[in-house]
C-alpha positions in Angstrom: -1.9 3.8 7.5 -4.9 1.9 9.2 -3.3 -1.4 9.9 -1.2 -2.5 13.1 2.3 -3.0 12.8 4.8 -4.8 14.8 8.3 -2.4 16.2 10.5 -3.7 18.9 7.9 -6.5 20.2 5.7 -3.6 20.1 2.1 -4.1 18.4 1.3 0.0 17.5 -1.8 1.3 15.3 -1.4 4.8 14.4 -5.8 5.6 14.6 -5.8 3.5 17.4 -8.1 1.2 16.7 -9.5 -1.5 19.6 -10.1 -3.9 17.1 -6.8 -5.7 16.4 -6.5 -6.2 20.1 -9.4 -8.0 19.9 -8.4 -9.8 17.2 -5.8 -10.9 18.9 -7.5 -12.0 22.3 -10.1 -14.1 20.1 -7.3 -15.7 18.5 -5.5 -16.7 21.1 -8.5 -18.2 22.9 -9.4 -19.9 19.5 -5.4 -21.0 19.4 -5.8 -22.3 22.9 -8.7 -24.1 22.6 -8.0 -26.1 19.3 -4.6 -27.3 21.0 -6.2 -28.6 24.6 -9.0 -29.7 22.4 -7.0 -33.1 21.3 -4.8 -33.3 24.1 -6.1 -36.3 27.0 -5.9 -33.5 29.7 -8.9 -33.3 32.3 -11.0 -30.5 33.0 -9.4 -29.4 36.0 -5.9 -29.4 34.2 -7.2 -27.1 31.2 -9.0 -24.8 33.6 -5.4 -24.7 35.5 -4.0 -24.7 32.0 -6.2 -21.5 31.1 -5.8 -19.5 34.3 -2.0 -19.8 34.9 -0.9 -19.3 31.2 -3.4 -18.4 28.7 -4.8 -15.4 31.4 -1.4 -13.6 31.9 -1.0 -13.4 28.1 -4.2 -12.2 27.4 -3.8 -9.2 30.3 -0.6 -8.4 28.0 -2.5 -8.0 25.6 -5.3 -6.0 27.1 -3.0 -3.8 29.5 -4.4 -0.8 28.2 -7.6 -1.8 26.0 -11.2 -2.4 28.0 -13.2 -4.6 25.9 -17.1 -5.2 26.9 -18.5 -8.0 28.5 -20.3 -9.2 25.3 -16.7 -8.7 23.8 -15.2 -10.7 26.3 -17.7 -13.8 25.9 -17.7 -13.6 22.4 -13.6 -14.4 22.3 -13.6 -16.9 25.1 -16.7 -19.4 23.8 -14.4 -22.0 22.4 -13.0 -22.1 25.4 -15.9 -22.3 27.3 -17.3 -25.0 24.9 -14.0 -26.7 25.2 -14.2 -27.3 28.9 -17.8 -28.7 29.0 -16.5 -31.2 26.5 -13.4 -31.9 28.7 -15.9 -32.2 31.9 -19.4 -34.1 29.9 -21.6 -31.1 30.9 -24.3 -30.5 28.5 -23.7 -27.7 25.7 -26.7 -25.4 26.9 -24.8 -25.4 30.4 -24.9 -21.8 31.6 -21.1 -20.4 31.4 -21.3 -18.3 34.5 -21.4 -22.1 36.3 -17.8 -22.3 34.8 -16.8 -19.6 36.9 -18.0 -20.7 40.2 -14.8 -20.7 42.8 -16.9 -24.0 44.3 -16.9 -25.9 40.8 -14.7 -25.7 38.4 -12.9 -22.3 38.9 -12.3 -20.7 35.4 -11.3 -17.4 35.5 -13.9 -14.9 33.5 -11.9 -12.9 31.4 -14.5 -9.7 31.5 -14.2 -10.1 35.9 -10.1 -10.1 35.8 -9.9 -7.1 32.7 -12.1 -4.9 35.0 -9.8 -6.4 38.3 -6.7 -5.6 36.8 -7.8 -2.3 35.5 -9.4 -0.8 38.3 -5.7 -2.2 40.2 -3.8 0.4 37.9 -6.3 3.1 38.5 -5.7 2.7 42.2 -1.9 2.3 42.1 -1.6 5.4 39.6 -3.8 7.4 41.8 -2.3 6.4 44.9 1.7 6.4 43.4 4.0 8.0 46.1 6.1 9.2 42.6 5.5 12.8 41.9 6.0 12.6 38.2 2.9 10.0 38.2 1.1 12.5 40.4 1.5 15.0 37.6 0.8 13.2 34.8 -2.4 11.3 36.6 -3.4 15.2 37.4 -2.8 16.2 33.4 -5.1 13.4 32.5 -8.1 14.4 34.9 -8.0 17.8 33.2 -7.5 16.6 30.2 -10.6 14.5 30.6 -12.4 17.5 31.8 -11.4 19.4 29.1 -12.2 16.6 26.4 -15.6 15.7 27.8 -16.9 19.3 29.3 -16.5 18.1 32.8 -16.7 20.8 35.3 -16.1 18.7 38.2 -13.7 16.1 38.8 -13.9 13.3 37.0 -14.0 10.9 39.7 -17.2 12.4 41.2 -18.4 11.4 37.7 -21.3 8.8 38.6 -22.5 8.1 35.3 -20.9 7.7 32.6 -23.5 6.9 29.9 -23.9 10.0 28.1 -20.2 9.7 26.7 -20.0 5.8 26.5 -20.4 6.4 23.0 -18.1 8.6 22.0 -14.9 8.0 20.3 -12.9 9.5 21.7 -14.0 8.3 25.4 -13.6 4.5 24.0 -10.1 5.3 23.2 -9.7 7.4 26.3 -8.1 4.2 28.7 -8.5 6.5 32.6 -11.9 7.8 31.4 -13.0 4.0 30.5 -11.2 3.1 33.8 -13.4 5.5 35.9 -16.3 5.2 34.1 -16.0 0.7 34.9 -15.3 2.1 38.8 -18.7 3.9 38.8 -20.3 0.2 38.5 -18.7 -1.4 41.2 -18.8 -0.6 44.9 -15.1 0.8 45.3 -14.7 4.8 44.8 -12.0 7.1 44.9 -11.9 9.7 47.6 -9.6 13.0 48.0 -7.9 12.3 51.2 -7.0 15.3 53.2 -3.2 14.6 52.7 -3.6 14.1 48.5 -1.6 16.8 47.0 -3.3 17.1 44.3 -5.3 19.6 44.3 -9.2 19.8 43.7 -10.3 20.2 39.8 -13.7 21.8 40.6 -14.0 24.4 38.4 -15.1 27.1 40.9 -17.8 29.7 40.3 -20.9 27.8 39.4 -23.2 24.9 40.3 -25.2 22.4 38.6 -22.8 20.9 36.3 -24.8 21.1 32.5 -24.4 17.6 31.6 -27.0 16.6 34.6 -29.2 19.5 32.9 -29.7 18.8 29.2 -30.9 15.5 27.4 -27.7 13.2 26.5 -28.2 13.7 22.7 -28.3 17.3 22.7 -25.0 17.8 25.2 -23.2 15.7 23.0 -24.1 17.0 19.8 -23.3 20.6 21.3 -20.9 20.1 24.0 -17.6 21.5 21.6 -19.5 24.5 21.1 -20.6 24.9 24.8 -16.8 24.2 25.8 -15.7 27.2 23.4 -18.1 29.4 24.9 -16.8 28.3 28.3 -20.5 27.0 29.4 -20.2 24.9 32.6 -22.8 25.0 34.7 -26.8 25.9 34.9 -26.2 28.7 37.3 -24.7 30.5 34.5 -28.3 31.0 33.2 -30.1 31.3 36.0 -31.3 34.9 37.7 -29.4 36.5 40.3 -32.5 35.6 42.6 -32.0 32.3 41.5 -35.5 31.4 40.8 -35.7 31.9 37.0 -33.5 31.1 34.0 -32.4 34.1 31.9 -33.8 35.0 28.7 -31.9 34.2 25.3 -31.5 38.1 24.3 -30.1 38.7 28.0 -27.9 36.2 27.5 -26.8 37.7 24.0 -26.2 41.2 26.0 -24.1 39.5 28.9 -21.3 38.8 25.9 -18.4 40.5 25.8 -18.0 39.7 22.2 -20.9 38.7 19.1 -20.6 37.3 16.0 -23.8 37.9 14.2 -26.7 38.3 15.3 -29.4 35.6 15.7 -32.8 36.3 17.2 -34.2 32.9 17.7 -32.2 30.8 20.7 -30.1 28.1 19.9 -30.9 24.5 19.8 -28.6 23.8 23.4 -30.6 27.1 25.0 -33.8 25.9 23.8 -33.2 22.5 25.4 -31.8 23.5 28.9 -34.9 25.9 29.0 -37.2 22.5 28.3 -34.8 20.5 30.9 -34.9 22.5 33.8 -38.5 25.2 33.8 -41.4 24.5 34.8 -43.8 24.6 31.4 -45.8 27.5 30.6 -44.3 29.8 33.7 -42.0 32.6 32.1 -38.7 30.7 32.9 -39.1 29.5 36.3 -36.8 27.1 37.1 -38.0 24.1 38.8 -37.5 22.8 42.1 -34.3 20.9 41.8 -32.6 23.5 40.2 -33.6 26.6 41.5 -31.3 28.8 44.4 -31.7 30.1 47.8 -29.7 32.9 47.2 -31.9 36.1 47.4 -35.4 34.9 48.9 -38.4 36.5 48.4 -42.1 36.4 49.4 -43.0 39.0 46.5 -45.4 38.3 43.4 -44.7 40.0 40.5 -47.5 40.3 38.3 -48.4 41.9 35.0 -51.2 44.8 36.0 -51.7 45.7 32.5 -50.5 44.7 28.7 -49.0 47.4 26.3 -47.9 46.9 22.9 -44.5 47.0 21.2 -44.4 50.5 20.0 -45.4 52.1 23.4 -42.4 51.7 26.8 -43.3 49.2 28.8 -43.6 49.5 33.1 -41.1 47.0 34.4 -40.8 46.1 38.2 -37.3 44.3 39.4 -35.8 43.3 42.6 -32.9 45.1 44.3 -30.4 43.6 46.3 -32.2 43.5 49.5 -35.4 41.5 47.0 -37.6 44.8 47.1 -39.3 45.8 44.1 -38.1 48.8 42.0 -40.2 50.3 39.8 -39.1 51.6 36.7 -39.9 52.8 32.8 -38.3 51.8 29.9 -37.3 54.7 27.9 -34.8 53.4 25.0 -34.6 49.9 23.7 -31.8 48.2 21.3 -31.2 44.8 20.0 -30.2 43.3 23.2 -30.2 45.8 25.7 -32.6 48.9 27.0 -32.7 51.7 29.3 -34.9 52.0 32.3 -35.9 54.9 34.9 -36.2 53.7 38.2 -38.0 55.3 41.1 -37.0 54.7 44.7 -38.1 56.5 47.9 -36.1 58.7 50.1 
């Protein structure tokens, strides 16, 4: 069943769909229009006309839908048309000189949506009721969850890479947030907030800041079942190089199959966040202070793949340790080290 249906003076549509809503907005500004249209009523009395009783019945309408600005427009220009009749301004008058508190005062419908929106957010953020605490908190996870947010949502300060997605355009907090990003207010965790902080701990560099938008969304289901968060997941314990595919393979507690070649996501943080041509370094922005180290490693001599290779890491402290490899598997080797006394 795709079509909305009426229950109780209840409008319900079971895919939830935003387009009936906005049926029903452009319809009542078409409605409202072709009424005033004939009546002998001045400007100013249709522009108080439309902002004391056609406005409160579209925020009904829209209580829990955001339409865009475009979306907006679109629904109020025979309004907008209607009221430069009423006042003998030209057609190819700007609308945005409509709105002006110093001229005529109509309300922009896009303006009071993202008012009256961003007014919930704050109020359901803010509500002294601790059932509405809870259920606030099970949405901000639930967003997390939905859109691989390791942080919390509300240090979220762009929003395009999921402005796309279904299910964020049906998501009403997430669309809330994301329109609160593009004003000057924010949302700050006060030291008396009880609810608690939804940083996933463990991990920096969220991975949504490190891979292109196309490839985290076309992967980010699979990332979230591997329980991928962050870039420092990848990255060396020295925290100047990204990890190799096949070391990544070995750190699994469980495979399924075996594939040699990295995936597409791997292949694309590796692009994202090394410097090219370097053996995995990681590039400025993203590289860790964690272990420093003044040492160059570098390659004294090549061997090929039958013979076991000479292979120098760092310990703890950064020195070198010098080792053979004596046994090597799929995904993992043995090496001889050997230290001084």
């Amino acid at each position: 069943m795709n079509s909305s249906f009426r229950f109780l003076g209840v409008w319900f549509n079971v895919v939830g769909s935003r387009n009936f809503v906005k049926k029903q907005v452009a319809r009542e500004c078409n409605s409202f229009a072709a009424t005033v249209r004939s009546a002998k009523l001045s400007a100013k009395q249709v522009v108080y006309l439309h902002n004391t009783v056609l406005i409160p019945r579209l925020e009904y309408h829209m209580q829990v839908t955001h339409l865009s600005e475009s979306e907006c427009a679109s629904a109020t220009s025979s309004i907008c048309s209607m009221v430069k009749h009423k006042a003998n301004f030209s057609r190819v008058l700007p609308d945005p000189i409509l709105f002006l508190s110093q001229g005529l005062g109509l309300i922009n419908l896009f303006f009071h949506q993202s008012q009256t929106h961003l007014t919930n957010l704050f109020l359901l953020a803010n509500s002294s009721s601790s059932f509405m605490k809870s259920l606030f908190l099970y949405r901000l996870r639930l967003i997390q969850f939905s859109f691989l947010i390791p942080i919390s949502p509300l240090l979220v300060k762009d929003w395009t890479i999921w402005s796309k997605l279904f299910a964020f355009k049906q998501d009403y907090i997430a669309c809330t947030i994301a329109l609160l990003t593009t004003t000057p207010f924010k949302l700050l965790r006060s030291r008396l907030y009880t609810i608690p902080d939804l940083t996933i701990s463990d991990g920096y560099t969220p991975l949504f800041n490190d891979m292109t938008p196309k490839i985290f969304i076309s992967y980010f289901r699979r990332l979230r079942s591997l329980q991928l968060y962050y870039l420092s997941q990848f990255i060396t314990p020295q925290g100047t190089h990204l990890i190799t595919w096949n070391v990544y393979l070995s750190n699994l507690l469980r495979r399924k199959g075996h594939r040699v070649l990295p995936h597409k996501w791997f292949s694309n943080i590796h692009q994202c966040t090394t410097v090219p041509n370097s053996n995995s370094l990681l590039l400025d922005q993203f590289s860790s202070d964690a272990t420093s180290s003044n040492i160059d490693l570098v390659l004294a001599f090549s061997s090929s793949r039958k013979s076991m290779k000479w292979i120098v890491t760092l310990d703890e402290d950064g020195s070198p340790l010098f080792g053979k490899q004596l046994s090597k598997q799929q995904y993992s080797c043995k090496i001889v080290h050997w230290t001084s006394d």
